[in-house]
gemmi code that builds the backbone of each chain (N, CA, C; Angstrom):
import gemmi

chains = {
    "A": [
        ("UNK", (96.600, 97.040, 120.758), (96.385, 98.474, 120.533), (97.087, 98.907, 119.250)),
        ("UNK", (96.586, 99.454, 118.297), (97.159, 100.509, 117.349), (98.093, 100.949, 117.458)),
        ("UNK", (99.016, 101.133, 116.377), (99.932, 102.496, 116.223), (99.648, 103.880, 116.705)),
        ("UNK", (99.974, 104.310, 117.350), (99.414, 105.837, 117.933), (99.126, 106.830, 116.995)),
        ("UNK", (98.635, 107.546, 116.429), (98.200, 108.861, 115.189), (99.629, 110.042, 116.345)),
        ("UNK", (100.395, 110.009, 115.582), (101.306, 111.001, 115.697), (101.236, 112.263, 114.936)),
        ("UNK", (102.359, 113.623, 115.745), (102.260, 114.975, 114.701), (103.243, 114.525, 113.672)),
        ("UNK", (103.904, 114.906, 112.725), (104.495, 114.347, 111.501), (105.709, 115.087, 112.237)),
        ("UNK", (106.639, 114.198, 111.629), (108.032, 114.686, 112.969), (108.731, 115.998, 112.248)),
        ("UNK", (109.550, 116.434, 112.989), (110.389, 117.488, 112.272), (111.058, 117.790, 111.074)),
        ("UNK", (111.067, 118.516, 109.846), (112.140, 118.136, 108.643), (113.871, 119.176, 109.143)),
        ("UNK", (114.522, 118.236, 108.692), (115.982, 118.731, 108.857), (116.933, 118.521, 107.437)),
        ("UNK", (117.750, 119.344, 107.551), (118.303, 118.844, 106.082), (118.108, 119.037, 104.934)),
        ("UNK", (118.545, 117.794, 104.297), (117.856, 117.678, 102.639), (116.224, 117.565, 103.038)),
        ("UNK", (115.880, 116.838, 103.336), (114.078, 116.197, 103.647), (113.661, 118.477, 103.843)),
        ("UNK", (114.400, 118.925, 104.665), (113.171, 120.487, 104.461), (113.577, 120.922, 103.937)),
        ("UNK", (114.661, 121.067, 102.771), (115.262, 121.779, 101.604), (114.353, 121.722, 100.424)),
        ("UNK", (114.269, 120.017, 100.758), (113.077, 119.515, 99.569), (112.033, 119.822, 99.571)),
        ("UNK", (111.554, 119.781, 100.863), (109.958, 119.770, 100.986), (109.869, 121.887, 100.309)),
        ("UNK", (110.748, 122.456, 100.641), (110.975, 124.149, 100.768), (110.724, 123.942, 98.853)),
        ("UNK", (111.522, 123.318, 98.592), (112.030, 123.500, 96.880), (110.340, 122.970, 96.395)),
        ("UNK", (110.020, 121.757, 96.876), (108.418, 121.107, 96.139), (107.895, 122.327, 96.228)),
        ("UNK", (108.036, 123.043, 97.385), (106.518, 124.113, 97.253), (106.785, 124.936, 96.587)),
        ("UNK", (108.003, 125.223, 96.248), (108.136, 126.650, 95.230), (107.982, 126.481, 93.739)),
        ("UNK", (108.332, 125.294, 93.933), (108.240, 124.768, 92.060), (106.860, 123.924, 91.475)),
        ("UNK", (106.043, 123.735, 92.255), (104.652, 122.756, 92.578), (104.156, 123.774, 91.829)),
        ("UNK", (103.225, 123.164, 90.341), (102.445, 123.367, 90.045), (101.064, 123.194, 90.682)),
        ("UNK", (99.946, 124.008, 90.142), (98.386, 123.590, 90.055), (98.328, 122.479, 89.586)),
        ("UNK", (96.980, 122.375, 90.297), (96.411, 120.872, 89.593), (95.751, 121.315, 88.529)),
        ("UNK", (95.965, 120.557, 87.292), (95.103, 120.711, 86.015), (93.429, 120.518, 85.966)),
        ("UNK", (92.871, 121.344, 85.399), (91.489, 121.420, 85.453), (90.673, 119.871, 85.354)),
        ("UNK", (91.430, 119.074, 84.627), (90.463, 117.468, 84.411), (90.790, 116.932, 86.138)),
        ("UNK", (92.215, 117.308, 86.625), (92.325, 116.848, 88.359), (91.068, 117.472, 89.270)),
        ("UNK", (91.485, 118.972, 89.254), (90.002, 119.789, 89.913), (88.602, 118.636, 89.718)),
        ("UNK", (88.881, 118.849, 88.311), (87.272, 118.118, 87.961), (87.098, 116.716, 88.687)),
        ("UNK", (88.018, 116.065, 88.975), (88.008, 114.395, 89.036), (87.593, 114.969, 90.550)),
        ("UNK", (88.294, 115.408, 91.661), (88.613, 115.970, 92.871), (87.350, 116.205, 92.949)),
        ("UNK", (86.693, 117.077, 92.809), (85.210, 117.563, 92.593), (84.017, 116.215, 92.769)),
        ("UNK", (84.235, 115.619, 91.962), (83.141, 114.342, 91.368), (83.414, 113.675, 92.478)),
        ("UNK", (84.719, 113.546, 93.127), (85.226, 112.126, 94.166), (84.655, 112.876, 95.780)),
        ("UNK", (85.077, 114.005, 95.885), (84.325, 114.549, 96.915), (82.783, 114.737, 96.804)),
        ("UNK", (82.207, 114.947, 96.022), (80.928, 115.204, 95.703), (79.810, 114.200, 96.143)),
        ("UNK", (80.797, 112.454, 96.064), (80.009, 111.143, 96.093), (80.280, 111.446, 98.136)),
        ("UNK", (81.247, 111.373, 98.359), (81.141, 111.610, 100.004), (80.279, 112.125, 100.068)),
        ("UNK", (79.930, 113.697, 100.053), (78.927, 114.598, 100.344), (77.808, 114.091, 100.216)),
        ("UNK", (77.185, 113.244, 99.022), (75.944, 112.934, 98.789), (76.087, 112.328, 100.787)),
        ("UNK", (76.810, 111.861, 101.064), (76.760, 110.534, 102.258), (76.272, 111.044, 103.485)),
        ("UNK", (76.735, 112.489, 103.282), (76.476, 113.541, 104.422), (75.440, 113.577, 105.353)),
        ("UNK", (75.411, 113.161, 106.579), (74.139, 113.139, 107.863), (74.161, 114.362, 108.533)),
        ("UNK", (75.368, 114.817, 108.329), (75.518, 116.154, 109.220), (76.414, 117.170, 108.407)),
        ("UNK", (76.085, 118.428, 109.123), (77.065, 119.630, 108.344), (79.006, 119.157, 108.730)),
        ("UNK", (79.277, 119.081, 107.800), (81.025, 118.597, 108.011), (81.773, 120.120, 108.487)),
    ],
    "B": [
        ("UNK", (74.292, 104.000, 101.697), (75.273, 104.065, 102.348), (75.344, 105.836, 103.322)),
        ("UNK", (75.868, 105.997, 104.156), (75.647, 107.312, 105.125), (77.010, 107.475, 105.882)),
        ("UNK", (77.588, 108.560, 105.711), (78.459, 109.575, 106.385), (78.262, 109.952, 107.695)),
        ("UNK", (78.295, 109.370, 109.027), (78.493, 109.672, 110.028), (79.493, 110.161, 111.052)),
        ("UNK", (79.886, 110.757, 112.239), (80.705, 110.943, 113.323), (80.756, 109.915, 114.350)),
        ("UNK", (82.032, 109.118, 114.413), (81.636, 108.215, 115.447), (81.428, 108.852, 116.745)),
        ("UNK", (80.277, 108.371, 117.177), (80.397, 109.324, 118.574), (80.138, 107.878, 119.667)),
        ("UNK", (80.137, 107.910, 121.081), (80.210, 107.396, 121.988), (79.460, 105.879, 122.195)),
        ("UNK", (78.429, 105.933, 122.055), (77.754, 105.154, 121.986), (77.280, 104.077, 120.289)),
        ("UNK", (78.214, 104.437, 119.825), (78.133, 103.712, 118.467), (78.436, 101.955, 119.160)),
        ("UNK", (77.750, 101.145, 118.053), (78.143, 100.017, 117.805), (78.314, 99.106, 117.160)),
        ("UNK", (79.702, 98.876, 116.587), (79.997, 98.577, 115.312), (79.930, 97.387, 114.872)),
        ("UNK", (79.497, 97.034, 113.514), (78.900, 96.196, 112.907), (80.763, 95.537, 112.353)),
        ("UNK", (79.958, 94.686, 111.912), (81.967, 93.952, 111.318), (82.313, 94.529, 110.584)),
        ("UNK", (83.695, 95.088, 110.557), (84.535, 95.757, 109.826), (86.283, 94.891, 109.830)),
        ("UNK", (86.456, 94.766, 108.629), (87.669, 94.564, 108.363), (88.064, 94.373, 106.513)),
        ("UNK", (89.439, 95.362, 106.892), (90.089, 95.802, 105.914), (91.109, 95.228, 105.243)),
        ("UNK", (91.170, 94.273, 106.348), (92.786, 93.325, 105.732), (94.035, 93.786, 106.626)),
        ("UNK", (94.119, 94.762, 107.231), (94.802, 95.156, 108.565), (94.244, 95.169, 109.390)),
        ("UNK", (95.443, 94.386, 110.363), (94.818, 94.572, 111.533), (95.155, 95.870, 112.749)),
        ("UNK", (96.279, 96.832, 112.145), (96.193, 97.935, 112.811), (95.208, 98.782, 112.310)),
        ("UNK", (94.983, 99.027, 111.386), (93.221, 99.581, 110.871), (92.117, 99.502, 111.485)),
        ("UNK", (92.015, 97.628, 111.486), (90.864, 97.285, 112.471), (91.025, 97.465, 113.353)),
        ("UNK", (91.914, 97.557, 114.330), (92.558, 97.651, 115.589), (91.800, 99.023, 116.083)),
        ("UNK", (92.789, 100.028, 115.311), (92.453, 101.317, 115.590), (90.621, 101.700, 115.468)),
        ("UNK", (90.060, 101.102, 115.017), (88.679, 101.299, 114.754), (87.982, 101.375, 115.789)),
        ("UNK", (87.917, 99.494, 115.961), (87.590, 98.483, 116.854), (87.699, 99.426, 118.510)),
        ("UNK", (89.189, 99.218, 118.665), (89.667, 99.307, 120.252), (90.033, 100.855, 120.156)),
        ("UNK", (90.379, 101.805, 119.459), (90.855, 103.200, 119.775), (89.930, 104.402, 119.588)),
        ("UNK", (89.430, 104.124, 118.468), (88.855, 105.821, 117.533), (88.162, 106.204, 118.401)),
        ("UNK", (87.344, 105.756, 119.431), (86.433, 106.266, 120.624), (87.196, 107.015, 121.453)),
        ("UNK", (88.264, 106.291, 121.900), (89.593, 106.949, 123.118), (90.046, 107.941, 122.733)),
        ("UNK", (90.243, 108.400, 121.035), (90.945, 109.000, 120.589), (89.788, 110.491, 120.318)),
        ("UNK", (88.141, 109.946, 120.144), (87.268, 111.188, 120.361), (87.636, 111.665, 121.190)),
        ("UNK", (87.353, 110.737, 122.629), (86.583, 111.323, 123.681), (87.832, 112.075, 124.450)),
        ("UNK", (89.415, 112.234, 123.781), (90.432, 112.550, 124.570), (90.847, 113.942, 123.278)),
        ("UNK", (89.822, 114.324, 122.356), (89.877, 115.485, 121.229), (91.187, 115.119, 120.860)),
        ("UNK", (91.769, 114.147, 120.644), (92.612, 113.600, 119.607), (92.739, 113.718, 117.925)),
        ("UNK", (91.721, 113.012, 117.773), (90.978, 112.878, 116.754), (89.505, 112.951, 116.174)),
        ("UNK", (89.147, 112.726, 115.285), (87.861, 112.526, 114.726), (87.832, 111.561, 114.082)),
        ("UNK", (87.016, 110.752, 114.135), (86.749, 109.401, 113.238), (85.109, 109.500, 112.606)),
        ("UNK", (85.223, 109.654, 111.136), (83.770, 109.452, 110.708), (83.726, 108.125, 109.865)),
        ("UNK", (82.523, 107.938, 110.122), (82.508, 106.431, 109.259), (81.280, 106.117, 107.735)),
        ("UNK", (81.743, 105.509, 107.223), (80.542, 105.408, 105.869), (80.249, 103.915, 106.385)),
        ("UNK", (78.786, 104.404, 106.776), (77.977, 102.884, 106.747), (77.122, 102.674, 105.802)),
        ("UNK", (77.271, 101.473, 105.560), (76.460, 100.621, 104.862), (75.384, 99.835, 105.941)),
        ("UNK", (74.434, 99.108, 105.048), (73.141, 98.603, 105.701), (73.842, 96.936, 106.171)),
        ("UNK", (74.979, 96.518, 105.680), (75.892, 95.563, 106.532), (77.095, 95.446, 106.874)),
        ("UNK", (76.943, 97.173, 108.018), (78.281, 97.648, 108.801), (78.874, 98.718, 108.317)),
        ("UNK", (80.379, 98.994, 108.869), (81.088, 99.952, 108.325), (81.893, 99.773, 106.823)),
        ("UNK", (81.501, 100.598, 106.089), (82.045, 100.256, 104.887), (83.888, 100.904, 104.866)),
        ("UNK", (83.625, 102.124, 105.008), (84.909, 102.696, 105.436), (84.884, 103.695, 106.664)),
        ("UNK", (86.403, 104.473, 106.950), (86.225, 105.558, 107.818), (87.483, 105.680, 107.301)),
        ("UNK", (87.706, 107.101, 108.276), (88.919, 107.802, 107.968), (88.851, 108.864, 109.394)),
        ("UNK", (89.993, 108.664, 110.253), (90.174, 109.908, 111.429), (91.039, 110.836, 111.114)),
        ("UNK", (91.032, 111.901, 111.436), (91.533, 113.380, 110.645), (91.955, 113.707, 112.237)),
        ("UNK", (92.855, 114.774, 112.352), (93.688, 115.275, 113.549), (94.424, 116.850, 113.058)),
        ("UNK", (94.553, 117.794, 113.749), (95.623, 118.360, 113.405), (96.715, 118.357, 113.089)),
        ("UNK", (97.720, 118.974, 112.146), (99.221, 118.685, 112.387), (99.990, 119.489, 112.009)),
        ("UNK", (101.060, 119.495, 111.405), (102.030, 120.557, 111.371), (102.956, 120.227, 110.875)),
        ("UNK", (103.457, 121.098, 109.423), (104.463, 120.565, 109.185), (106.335, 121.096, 109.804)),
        ("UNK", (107.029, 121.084, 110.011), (107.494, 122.095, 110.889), (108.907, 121.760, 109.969)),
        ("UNK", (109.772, 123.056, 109.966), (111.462, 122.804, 109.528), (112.404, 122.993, 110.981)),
        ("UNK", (113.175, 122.412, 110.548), (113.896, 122.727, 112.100), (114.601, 124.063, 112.583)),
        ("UNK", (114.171, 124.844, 112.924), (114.635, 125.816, 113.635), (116.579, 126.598, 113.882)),
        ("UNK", (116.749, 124.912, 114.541), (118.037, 124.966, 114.887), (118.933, 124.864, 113.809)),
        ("UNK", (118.367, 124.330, 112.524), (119.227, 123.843, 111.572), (119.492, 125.118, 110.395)),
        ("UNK", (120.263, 125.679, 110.970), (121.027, 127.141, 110.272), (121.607, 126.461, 109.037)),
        ("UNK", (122.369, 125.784, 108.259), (123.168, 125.418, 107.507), (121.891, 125.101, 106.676)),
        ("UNK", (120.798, 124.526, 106.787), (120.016, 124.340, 105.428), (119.336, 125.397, 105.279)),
        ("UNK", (118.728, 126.495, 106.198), (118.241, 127.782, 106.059), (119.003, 128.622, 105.189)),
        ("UNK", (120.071, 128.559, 105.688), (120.996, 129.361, 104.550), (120.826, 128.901, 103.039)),
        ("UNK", (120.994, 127.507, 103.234), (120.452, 127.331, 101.556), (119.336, 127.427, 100.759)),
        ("UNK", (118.126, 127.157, 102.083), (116.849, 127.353, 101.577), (116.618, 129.034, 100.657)),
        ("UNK", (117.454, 129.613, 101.980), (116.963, 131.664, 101.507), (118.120, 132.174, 100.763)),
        ("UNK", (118.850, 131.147, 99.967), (119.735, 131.359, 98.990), (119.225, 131.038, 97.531)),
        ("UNK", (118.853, 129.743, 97.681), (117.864, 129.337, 97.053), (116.833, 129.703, 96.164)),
        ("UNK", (115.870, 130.305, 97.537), (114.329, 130.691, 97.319), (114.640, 132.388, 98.120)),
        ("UNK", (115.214, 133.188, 97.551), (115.001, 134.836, 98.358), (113.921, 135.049, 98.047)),
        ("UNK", (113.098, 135.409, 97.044), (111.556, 135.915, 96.910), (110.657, 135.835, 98.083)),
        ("UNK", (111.047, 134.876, 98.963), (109.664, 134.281, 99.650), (110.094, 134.725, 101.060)),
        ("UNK", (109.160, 135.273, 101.458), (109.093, 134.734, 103.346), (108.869, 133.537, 103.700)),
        ("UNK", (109.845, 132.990, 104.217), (109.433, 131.300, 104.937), (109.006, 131.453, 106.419)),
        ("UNK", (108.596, 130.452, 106.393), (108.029, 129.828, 107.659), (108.836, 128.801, 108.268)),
        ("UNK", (108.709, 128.352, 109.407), (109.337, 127.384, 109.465), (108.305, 126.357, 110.382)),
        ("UNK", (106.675, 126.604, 110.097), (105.524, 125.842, 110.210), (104.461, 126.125, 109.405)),
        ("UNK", (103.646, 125.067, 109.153), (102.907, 124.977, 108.486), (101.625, 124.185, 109.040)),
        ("UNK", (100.403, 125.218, 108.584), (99.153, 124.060, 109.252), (98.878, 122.857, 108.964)),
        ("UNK", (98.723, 121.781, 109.051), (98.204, 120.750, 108.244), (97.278, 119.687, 109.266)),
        ("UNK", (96.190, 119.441, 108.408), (95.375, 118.222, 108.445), (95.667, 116.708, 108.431)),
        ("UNK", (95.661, 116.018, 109.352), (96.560, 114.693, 109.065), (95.397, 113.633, 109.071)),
        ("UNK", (95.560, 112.779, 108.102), (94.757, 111.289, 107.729), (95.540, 110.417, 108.669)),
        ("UNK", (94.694, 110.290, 109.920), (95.552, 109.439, 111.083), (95.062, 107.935, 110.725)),
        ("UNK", (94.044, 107.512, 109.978), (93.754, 106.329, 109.452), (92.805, 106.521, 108.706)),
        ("UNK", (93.426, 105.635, 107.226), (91.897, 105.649, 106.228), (91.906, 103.829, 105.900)),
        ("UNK", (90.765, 103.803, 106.283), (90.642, 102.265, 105.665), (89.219, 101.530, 104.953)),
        ("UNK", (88.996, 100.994, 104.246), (88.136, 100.439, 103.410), (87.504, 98.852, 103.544)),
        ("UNK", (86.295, 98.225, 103.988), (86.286, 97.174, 104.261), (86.493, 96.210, 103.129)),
        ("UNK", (86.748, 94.932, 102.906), (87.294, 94.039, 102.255), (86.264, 94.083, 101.242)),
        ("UNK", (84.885, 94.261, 101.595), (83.658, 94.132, 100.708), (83.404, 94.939, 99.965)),
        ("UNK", (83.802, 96.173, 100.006), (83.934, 97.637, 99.827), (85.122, 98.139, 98.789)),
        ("UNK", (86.276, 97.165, 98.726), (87.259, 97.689, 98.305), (87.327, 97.943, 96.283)),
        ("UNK", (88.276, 98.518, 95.775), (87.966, 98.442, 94.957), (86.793, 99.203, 93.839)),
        ("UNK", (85.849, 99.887, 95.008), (85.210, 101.283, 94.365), (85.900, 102.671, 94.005)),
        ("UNK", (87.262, 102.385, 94.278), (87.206, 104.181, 94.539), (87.071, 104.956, 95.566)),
        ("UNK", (86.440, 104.258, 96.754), (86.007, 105.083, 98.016), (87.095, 105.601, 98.870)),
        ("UNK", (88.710, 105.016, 99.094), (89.410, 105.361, 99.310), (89.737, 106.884, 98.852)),
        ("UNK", (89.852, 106.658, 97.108), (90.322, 108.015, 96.781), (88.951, 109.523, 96.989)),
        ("UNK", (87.908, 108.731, 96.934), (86.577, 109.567, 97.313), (87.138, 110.658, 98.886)),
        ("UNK", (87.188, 109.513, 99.222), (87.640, 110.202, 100.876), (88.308, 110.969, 100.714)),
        ("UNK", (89.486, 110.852, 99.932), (91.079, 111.799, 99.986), (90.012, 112.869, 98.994)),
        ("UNK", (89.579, 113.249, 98.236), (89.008, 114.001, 97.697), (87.788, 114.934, 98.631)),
        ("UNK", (87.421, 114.017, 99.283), (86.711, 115.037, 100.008), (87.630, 116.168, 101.361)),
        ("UNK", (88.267, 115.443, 101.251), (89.229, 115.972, 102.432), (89.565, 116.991, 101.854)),
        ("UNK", (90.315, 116.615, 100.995), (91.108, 117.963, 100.044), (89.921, 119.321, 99.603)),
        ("UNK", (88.385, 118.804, 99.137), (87.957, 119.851, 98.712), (87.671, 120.766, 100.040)),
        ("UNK", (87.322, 119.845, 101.210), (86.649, 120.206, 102.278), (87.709, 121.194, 102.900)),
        ("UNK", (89.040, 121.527, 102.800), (89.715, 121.985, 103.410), (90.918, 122.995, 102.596)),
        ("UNK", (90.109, 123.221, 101.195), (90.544, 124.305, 100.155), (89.431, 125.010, 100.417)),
        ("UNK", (88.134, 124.377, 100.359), (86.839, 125.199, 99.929), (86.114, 125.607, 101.494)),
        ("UNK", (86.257, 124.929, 102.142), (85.464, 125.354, 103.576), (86.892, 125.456, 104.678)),
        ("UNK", (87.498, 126.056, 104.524), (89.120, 125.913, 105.560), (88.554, 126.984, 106.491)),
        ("UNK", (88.505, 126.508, 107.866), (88.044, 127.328, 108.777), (88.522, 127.890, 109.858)),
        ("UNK", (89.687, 126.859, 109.681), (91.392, 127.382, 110.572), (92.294, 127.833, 109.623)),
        ("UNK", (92.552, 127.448, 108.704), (93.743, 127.581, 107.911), (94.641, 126.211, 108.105)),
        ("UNK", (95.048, 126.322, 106.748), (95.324, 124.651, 106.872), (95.915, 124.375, 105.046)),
        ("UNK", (96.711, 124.256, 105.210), (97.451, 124.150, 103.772), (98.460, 122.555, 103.379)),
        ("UNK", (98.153, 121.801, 104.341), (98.842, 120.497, 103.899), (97.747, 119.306, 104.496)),
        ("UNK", (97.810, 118.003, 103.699), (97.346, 117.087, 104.258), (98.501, 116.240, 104.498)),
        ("UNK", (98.645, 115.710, 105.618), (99.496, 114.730, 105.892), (98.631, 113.172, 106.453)),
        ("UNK", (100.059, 112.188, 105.983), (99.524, 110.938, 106.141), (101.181, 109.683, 107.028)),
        ("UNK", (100.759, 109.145, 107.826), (101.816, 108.469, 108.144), (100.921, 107.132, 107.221)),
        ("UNK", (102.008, 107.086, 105.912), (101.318, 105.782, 105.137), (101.873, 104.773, 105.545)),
        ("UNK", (101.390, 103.497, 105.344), (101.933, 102.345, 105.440), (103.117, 101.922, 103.824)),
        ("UNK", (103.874, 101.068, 104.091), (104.959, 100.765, 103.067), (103.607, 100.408, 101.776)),
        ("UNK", (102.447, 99.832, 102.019), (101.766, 99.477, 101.338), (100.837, 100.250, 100.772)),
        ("UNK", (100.355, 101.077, 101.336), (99.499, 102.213, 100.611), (100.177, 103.677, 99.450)),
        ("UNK", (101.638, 103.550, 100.388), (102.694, 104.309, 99.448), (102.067, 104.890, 97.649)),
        ("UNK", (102.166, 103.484, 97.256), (101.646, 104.210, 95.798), (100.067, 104.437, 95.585)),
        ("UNK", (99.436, 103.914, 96.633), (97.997, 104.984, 96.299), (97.734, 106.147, 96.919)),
        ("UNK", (98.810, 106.688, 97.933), (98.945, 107.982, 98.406), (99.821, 108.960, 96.811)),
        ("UNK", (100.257, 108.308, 96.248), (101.041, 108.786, 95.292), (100.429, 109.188, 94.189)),
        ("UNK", (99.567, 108.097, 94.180), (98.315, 108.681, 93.146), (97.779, 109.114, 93.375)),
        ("UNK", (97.262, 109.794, 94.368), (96.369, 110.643, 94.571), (96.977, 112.311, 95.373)),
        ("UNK", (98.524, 112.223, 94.282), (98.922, 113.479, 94.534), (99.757, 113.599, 95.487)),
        ("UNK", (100.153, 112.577, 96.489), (100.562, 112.861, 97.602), (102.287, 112.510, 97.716)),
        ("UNK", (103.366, 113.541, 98.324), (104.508, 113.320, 97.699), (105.214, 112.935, 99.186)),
        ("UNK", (106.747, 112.511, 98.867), (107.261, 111.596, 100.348), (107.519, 113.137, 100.999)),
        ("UNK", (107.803, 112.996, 102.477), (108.405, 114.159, 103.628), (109.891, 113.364, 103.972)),
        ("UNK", (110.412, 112.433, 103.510), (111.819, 111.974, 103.829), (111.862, 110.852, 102.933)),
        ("UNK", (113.311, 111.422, 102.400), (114.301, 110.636, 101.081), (114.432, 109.495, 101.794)),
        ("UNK", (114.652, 109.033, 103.044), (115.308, 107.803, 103.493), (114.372, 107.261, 102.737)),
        ("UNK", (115.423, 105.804, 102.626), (114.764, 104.380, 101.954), (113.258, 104.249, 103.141)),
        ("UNK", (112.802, 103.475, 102.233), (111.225, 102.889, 103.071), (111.864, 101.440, 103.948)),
        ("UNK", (112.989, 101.050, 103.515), (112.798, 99.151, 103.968), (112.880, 99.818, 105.117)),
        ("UNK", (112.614, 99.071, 106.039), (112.281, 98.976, 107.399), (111.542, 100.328, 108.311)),
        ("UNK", (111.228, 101.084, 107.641), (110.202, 101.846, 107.509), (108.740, 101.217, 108.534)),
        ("UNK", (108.194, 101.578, 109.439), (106.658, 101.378, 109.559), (105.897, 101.870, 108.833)),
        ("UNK", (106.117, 103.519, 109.134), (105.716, 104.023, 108.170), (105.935, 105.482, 107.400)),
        ("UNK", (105.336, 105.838, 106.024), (106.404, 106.720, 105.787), (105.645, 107.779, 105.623)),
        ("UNK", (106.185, 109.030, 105.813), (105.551, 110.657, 106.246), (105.049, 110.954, 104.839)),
        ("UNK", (104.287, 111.148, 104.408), (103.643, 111.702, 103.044), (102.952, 113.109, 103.236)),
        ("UNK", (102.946, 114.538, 101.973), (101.695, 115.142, 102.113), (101.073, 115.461, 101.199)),
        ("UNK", (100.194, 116.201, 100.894), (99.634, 117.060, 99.910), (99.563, 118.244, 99.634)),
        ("UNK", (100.169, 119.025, 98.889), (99.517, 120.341, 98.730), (98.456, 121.179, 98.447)),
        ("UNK", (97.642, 121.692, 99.672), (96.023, 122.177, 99.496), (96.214, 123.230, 98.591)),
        ("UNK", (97.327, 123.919, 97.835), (97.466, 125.075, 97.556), (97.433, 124.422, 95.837)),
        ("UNK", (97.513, 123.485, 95.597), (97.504, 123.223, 94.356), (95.955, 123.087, 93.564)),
        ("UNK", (95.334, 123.357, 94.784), (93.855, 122.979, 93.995), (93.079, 124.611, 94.672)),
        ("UNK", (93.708, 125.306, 95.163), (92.976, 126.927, 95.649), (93.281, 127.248, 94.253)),
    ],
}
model = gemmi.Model(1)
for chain_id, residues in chains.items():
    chain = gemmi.Chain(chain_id)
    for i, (resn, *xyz) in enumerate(residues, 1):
        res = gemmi.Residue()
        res.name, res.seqid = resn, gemmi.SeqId(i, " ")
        for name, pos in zip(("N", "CA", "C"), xyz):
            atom = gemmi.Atom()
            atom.name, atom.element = name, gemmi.Element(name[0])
            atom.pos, atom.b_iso = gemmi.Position(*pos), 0.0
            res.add_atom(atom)
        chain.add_residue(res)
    model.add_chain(chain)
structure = gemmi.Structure()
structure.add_model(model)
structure.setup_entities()
């Protein structure tokens, strides 16, 4: 049997100080990322049998 | 090649990725894990088998509550903001790629669709993707944007908490 798909465990500490600080200081993704993001999802979609 | 839902009565053609908790989970779980609204497992077939899949789940990112001493630093820190101390998130409970397959890109295809699918069509609300990566996928979760959820070292690690920010591409 598999590893079980778990919820992502609790942050404490430094680990949710950090994760607190990434989100405040986290840029956007730059327009050529969007664009790449776009094109890479786009090839899934073509794959599409059903509404996702 | 075609984008399907595994649903109940599927029957799968050979698949393997080079793991065997991948295949494992495919093979013997992703059904248990439908039919118990666990998860979702969709799969990209090809005309010889599963090329890839990927099961998606709810999740959450959560801060600890009890832990007053880093709150204080967080809203010392960061005053501007109202925090939370949860967050919605989407979790990649397995993505894997067959051996024949590998090497297109389809991996990062997937993570891309995920991401647009859940900036652009978000129907709960949902602002993180999370991944319990393997020590080995580490730097292609990395490339594709995705940053660690704990400083501890990886050695002996199964596996390590990664996410994404959906807010970087709204």
């Amino acid at each position: 049997m598999a590893k079980p798909i778990e919820t992502t465990p609790t942050l404490k500490g430094d680990d949710a100080y950090n994760f607190v600080a990434q989100m405040e200081n986290g840029s956007k993704e730059s327009a050529e990322e969007k664009d790449r993001v776009e094109k890479g999802a786009s090839f899934i979609e073509s794959l599409l049998t059903f509404v996702f | 090649m075609q984008l399907i839902r595994l649903v109940e009565d599927y029957s799968f053609g050979p698949f393997d990725c080079g793991e065997a908790d991948l295949n494992d989970f495919l093979l013997a779980d992703a059904k248990d894990y439908a039919s118990q609204l666990l998860a979702v497992t969709y799969l990209i077939e090809s005309t010889d088998g599963v090329a890839a899949y990927f099961a998606l789940s709810n999740d959450r990112i959560s801060l600890s509550d009890s832990d007053k001493a880093t709150w204080r630093r967080i809203k010392r820190d960061f005053p501007h903001r109202k925090h939370r101390n949860d967050y919605p998130a989407v979790k990649i409970g397995r993505l894997a790629v067959d051996r024949r397959y590998q090497g297109r890109q389809i991996g990062t295809s997937i993570i891309d669709f995920v991401k647009k699918t859940f900036v652009s069509n978000n129907r709960t609300g949902c602002c993180f993707i999370t991944v319990d990566a393997v020590p080995e996928a580490v730097g292609f979760y990395k490339s594709n944007g995705f940053l660690l959820l704990k400083s501890a070292t990886m050695q002996n690690m199964e596996t390590v908490p990664m996410y994404y920010n959906l807010r970087k591409l709204a």
